[in-house]
FIDOVEX-726944 format. One record per residue: x, y negated, z negated of N, C-alpha, C in turn. Coordinates in pm, whole numbers, plus 50000, padded with zeros to 5 digits. Each point is the difference from the previous one (the first is absolute). Example, Ala and Ser with C-alpha at 12.3 -4.5 7.8 and 13.67 -1.06 7.14 Angstrom:
BEGIN
513195056949220499114988150000500904988050000499654989550072500824988149994499234989149927
//
This chain:
BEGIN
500835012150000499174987950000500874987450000500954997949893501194992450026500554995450149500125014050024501274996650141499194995150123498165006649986499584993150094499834987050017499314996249837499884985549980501334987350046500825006349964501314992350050500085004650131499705012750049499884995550210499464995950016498654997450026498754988949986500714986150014500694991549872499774989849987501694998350115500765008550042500895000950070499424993950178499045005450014499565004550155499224988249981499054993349866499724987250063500884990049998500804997549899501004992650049500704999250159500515010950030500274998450110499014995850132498725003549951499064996950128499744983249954500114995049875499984985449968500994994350142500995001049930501244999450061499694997550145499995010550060499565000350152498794990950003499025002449992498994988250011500594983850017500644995849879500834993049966500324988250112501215013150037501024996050146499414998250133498825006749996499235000250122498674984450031499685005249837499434980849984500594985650015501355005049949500774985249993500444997750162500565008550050500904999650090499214999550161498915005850009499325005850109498784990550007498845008249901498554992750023499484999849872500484981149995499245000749830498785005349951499724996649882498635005249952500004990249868498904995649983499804987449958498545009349868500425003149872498845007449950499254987149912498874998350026499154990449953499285005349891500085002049831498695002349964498784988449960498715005650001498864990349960499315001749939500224991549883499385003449869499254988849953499055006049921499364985849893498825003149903499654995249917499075003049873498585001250095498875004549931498585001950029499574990450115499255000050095499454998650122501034984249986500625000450047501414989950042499825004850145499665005950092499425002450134501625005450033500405011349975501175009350011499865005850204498535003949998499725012050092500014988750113498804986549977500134989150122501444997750025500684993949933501154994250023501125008550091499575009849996501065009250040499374999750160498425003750021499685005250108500184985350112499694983649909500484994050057501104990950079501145007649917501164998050039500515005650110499625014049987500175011150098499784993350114498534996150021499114997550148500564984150030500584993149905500544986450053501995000750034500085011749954501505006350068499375005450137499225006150037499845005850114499584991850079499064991349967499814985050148500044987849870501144990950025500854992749933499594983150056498254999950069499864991850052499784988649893500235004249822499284991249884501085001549920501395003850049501035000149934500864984349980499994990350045501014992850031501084993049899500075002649911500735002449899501205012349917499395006150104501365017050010500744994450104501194993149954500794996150095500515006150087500345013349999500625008450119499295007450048498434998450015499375005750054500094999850171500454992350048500424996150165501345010449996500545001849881500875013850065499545013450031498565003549942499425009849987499695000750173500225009450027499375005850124499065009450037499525010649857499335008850047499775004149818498935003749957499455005349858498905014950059500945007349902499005011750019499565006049880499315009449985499905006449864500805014550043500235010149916500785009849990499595010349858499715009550034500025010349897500844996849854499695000149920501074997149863500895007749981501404997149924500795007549969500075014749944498784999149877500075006549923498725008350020500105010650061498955011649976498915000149881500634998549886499035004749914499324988049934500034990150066499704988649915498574998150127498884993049956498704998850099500434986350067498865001750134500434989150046499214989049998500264985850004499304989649930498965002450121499074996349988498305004750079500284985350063500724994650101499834987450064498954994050113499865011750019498555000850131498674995449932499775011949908498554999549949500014986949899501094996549905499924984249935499764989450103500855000650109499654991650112498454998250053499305015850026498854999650079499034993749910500315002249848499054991349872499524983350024501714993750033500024986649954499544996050210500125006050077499674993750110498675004550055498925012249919499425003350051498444986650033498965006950061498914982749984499405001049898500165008749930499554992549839500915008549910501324986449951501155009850011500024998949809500755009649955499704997049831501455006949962500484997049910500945003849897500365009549985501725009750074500085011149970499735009049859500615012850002500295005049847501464992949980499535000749823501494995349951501055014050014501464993349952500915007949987499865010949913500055009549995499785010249894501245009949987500795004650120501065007749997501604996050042500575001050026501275000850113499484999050125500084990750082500365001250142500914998750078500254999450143500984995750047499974994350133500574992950046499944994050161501274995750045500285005650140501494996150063499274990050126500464986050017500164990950085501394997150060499995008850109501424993450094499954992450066500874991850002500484986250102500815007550093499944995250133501344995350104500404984449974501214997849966500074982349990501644999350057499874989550105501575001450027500634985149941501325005349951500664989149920500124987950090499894990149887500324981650063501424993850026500144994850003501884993850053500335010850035501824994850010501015008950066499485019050023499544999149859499585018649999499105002250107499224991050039499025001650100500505000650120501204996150045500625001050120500435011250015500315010349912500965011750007498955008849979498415002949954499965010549964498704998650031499445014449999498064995150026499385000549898499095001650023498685002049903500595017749856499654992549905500345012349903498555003849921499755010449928499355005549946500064996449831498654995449941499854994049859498785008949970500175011349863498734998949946499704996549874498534998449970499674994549917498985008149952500545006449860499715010949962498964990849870499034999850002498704995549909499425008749896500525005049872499595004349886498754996749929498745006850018498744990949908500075008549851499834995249887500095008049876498874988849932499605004549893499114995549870500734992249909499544986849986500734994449926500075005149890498955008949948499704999949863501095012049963500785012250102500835007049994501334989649963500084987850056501204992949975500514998349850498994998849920499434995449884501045009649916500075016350046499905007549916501654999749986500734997750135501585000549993500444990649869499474991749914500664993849908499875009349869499465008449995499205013349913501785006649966500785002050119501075010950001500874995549898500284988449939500424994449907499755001049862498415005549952499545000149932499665014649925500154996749861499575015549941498784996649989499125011849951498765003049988499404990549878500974995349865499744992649948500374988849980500184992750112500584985850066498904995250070499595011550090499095001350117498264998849943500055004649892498815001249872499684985049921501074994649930499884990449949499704985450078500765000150123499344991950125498705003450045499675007350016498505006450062498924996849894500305001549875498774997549953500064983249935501124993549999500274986449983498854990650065500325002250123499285000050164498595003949945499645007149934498445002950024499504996249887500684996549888499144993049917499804981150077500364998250085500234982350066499065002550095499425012650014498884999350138498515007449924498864992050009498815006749977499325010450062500665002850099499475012150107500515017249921500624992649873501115013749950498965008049861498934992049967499674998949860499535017449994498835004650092500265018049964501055003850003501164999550070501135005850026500854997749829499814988449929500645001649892499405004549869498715001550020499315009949912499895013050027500305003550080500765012450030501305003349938500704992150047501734998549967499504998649818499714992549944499704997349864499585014149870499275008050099499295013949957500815012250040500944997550086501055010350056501375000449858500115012149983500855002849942501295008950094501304991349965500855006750063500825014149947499535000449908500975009349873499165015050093498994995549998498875011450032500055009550074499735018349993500175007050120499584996750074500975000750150499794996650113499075010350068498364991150052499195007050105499684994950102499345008550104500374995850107498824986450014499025009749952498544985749955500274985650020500705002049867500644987649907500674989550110501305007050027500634993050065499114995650123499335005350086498824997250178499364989949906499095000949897499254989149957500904985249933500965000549955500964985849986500834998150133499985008350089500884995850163498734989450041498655008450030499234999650090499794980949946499415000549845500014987949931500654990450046501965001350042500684995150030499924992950116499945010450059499834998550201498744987849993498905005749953499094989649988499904983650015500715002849899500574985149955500774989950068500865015050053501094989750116499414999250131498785005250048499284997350132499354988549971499424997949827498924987050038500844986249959502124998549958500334990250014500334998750096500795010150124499434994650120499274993750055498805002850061498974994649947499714982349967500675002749873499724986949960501634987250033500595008350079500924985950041501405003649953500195008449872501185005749982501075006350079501344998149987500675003950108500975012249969500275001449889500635009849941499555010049930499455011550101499345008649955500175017949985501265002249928500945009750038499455005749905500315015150039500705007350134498775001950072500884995350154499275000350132498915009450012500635011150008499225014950040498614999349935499704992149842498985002449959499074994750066500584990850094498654991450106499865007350098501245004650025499985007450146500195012050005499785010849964500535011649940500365011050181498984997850045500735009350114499735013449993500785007550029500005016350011500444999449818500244992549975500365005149866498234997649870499784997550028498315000549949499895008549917499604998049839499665011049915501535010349941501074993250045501195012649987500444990749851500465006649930500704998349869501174989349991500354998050115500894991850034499364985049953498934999050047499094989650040498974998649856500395010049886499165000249885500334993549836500584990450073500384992549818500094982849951500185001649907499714984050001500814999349848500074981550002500814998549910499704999549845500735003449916499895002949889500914990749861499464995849917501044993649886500895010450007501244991549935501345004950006499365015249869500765008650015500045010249902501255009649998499665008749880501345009150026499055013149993499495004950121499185007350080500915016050005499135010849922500885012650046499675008250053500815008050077499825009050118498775003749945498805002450162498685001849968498934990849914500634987950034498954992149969499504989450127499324995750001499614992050085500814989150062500594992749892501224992250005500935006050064500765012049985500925006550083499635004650130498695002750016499495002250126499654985950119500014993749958499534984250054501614997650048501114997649888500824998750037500875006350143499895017249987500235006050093499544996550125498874999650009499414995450113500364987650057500244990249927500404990150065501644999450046500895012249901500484998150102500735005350122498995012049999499645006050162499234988550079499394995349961499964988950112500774992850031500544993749936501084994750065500815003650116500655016249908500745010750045499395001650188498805005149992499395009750094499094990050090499544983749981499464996250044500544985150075500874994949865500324985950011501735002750101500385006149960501465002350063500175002050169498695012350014500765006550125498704991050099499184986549952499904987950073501354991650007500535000749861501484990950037500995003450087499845011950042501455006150047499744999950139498285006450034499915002550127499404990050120499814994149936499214988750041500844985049962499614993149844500524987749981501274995450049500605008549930501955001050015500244994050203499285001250026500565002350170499694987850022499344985749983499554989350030500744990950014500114991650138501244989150016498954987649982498894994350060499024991749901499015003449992499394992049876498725000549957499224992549972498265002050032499044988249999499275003249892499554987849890499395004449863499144991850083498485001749983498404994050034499745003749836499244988949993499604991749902498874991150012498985003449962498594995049999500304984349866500474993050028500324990749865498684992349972499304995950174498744991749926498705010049930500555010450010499045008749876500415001049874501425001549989499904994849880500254992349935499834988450090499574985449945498565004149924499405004250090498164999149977500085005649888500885008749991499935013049839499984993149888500594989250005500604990949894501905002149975500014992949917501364997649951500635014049936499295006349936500655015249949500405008850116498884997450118500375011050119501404991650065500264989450037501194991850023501235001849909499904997249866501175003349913500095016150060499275008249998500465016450027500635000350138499334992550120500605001250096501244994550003500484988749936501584996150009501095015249919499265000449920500925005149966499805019650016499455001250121499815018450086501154988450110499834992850047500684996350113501365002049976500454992549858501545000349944500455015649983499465005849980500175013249952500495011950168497994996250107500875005650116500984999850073500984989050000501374995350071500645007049912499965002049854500795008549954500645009950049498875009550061499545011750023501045001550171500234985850043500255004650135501724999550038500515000549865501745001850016500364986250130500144989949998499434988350090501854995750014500184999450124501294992750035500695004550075500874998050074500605007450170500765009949972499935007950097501105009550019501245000750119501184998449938501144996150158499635011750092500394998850097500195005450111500275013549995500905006149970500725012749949499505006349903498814996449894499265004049960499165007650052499134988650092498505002450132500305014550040502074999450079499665009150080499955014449889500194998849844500035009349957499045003449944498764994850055498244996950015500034999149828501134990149914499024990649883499264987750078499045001249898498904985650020499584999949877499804979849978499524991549940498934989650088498894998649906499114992950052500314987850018500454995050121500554981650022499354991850012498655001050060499064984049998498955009549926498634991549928499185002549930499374989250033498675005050097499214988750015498634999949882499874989949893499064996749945498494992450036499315007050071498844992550073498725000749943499124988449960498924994149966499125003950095499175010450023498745006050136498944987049969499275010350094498684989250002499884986250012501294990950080499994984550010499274995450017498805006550101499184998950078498624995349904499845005349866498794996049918500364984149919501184994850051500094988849987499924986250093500114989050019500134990150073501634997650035500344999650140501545000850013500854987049927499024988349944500664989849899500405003549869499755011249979500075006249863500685013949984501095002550159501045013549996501054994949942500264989850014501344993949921500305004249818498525000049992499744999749841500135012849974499035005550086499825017049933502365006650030500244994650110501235003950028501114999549872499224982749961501194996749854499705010549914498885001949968499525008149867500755012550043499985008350140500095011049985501534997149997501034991550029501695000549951499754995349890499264993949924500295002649863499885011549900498695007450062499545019949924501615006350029500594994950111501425009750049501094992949943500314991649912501224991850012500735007549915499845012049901500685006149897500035008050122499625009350089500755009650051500784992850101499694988350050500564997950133501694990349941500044996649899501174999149925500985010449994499345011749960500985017449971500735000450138498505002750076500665004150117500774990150120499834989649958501354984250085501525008349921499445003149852501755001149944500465012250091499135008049989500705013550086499954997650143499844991950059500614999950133499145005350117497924998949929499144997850092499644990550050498914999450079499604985950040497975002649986500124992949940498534997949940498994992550073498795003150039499234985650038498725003449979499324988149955498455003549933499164988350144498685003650041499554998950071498694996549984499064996450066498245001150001499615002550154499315011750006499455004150129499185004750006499455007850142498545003949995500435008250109500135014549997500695007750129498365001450052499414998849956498195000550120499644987549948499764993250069499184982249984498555004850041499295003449854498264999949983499344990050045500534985850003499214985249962500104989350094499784997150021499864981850058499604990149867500814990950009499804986349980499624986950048498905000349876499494983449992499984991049925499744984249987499724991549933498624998049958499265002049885498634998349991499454989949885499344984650015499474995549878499525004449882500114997649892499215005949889499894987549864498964995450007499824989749902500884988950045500184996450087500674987550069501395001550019500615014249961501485005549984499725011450112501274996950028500355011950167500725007249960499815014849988500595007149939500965011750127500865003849973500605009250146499785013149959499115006050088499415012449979500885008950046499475013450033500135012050082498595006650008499435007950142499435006550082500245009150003499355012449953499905012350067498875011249991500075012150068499235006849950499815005149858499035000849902499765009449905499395012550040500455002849862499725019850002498165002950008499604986050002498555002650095499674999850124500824993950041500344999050161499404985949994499794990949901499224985350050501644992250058499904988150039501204991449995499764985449920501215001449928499944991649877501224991649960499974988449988501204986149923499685006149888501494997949969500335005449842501264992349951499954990449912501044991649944499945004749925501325001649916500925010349870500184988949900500164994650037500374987649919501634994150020500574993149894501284995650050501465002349925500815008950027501095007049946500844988249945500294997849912501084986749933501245002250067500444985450051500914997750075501565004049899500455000249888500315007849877500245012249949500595010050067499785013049929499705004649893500814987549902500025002249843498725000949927499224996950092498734992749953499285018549972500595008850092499455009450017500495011349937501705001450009500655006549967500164999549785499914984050000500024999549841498885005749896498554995250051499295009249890500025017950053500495000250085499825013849974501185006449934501294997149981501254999549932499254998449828499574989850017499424998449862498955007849881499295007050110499095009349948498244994850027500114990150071498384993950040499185014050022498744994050050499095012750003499274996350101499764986750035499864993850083500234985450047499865000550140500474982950020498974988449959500684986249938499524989449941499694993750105500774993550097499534993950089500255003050150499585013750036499575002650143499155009449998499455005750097498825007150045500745011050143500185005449987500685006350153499515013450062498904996650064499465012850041500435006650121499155009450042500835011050136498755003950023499755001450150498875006650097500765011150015499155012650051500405008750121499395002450146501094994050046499754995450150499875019350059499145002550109500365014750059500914992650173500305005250063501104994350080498734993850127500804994850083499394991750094499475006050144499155001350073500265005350079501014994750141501075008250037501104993950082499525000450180500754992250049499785000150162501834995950030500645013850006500974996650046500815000750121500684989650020500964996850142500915011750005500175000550177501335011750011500914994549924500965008549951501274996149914500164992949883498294998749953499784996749836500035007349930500494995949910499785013849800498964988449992499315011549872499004991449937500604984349925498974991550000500204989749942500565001449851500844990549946500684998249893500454989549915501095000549882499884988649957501664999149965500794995950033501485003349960500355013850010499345007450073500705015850011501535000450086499814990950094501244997750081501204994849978499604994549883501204994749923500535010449842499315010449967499885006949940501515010050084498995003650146500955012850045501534993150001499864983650064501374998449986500875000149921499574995949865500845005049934500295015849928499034999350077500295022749921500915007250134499824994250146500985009750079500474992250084499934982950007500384991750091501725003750015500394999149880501615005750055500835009850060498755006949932500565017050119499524995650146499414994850007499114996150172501184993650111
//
């Protein structure tokens, strides 16, 4: 078992290796992952990037897109990984009464190749070369769990229930926890009825605007559904003995880690040259200030998670990677008035300025954004009590069409970022609401992607340099 395990990790090394030399040297590969907390529009963003790489007529801000000569799609690398459904998300958002794919729920994957032939001198000597762009979709809420590997079971415990006494969505869950004895023989009952309690709890702070809602799997469980893995929850510190509940909780968590959280890190995360965090922020504006304080600080925590800063050359070809740009993007621009992206933009580099600090020292490059990879809305100006207020237009989930002013984001971050630092419960002086727009119906030109909102300036900085 030994000697295989050490051939094993022999034969991938070497196929690293090779990969490596063949990426650096031959035909790059550019691995993108895309990630982000609860309906942060993970599945749109992706399908619209895709279709505005493939007719680039709404790009003009991907600067080397005039080198591009030809975009195709291509089978994915990896066999065993599914492939991102780009057709049928597409046929959703363009159909004549087009509506909102499914969210992200698993691993996907998508390969976008370029032909692009180099600019200056290189362009004289050589033709057109081969770029792909290997597109990773994952669950944000799996991201969540990589800061877990750090943590013992009673580290991981004393945070978890910290967290749920500060949220009212937790209150069965801690009368449960309150009536649970850890000393106690461990049954299987016992333990399904304080998980299930658990899980509970962490679906309805979801839910309610919360952003840190670990471990992932309990939202998303997958093929793993009902397995023991997936059956425990946290417990006061104790000195718990074999066959008690406490020792059993513990175990389990940390086979998860072990069996769940890792061989996402290894097989998947580990491989990422950048990455896009989506971030629903004007929701949790609407949440209030507690869902905001949580989101700054899940944000500080995921850059943690992403080992952030370059790797030389001679590394690459010895296929190490570090995640080098980290795009931080604000979705949904579109449920705002475009006089008021500036604002939501400040706020969202201010939720990032503790990670986007870490990762400047290590030698990434950071940038926080506000966009709308599907533009739901049109804008207008409309009177109201002798005040003209700047709306947005779109469909609702009734199908009527409707102006909907949110109100007005403080030109100030602090204004936003401080009571929730502070412990507010809610805001004193703003009001900030959110529609849900369903998407628009499109009429598009040869060589258009769907309409957008800064997506083009998004891709440039995620692959403009490889281009």
């Amino acid at each position: 078992m030994i000697i295989g395990g050490i051939a094993d990790r022999f034969v991938r090394g070497v196929e690293t290796v090779q990969d490596g030399i063949n990426e650096t040297l031959f035909e790059p590969v550019i691995r993108v992952g895309i990630t982000g907390l609860s309906r942060a529009g993970k599945t749109v963003f992706i399908t619209s990037l895709v279709a505005n790489l493939l007719d680039r007529g709404r790009m003009p801000q991907l600067g080397s897109s005039s080198a591009i000569t030809a975009a195709y799609l291509q089978p994915q690398p990896d066999d065993t990984v599914p492939r991102f459904d780009y057709e049928t998300h597409l046929a959703a958002l363009t159909a004549p009464e087009p509506h909102w794919p499914e969210s992200t729920r698993a691993v996907s994957e998508l390969r976008l190749s370029f032909k692009a032939q180099p600019t200056g001198m290189m362009g004289l000597f050589s033709g057109p070369r081969t770029i792909h762009l290997d597109i990773l979709d994952y669950p944000g809420e799996w991201l969540l769990d990589l800061g877990l590997m750090e943590k013992t079971y009673a580290q991981w415990s004393e945070a978890a229930i910290k967290a749920a006494k500060s949220r009212e969505q937790s209150a069965d869950f801690l009368t449960a926890l309150e009536a649970a004895d850890p000393l106690q023989k461990y049954s299987e009952s016992a333990a399904k009825s304080l998980s299930d309690s658990f899980t509970t709890y962490l679906k309805a702070a979801r839910e309610a605007g919360y952003s840190d809602c670990s471990p992932g799997r309990f939202l998303l469980p997958g093929e793993l559904e009902g397995s023991p893995v997936l059956t425990f929850a946290p417990l006061p510190p104790n000195e718990a003995q074999r066959g008690s509940l406490g020792r059993e909780f513990e175990r389990r968590f940390d086979a998860y880690k072990r069996e769940v959280v890792k061989p996402f890190f290894r097989d998947h995360f580990s491989k990422i040259d950048r990455q896009v965090v989506l971030v629903d922020a004007l929701g949790a504006i609407h949440a209030g200030p507690k869902a905001v304080e949580d989101l700054r600080s899940t944000l500080s925590d995921i850059l943690s998670a992403f080992r952030p800063g370059r790797v030389g050359r001679l590394l690459a070809i010895l296929g190490q990677r570090r995640v080098d740009r980290v795009l931080f993007a604000a979705s949904k621009a579109d449920h705002i008035h475009h006089s008021q992206h500036p604002r939501l933009t400040a706020i969202m580099e201010a939720l990032v300025r503790d990670a986007k600090d870490r990762a400047d020292f290590a030698g990434a490059g950071t940038k926080a954004m506000s966009i709308a990879a599907l533009r739901a809305t049109v804008e207008e100006t409309i009177e109201h009590n002798g005040t003209e207020l700047d709306c947005v237009r779109g469909r609702t989930v009734e199908g009527k069409n409707a102006a909907f002013y949110p109100g007005e984001l403080p030109e100030d971050p602090s204004h936003i970022l401080a009571p929730a630092r502070k412990g507010a419960t809610e805001w004193l002086d703003g009001d900030y609401e959110i529609m849900r727009f369903e998407p628009a119906r499109l009429t598009l030109k040869p060589g258009e992607g769907p309409p957008h909102i800064r997506l083009d300036r998004a891709a440039e900085f995620l692959i403009g340099d490889k281009l």
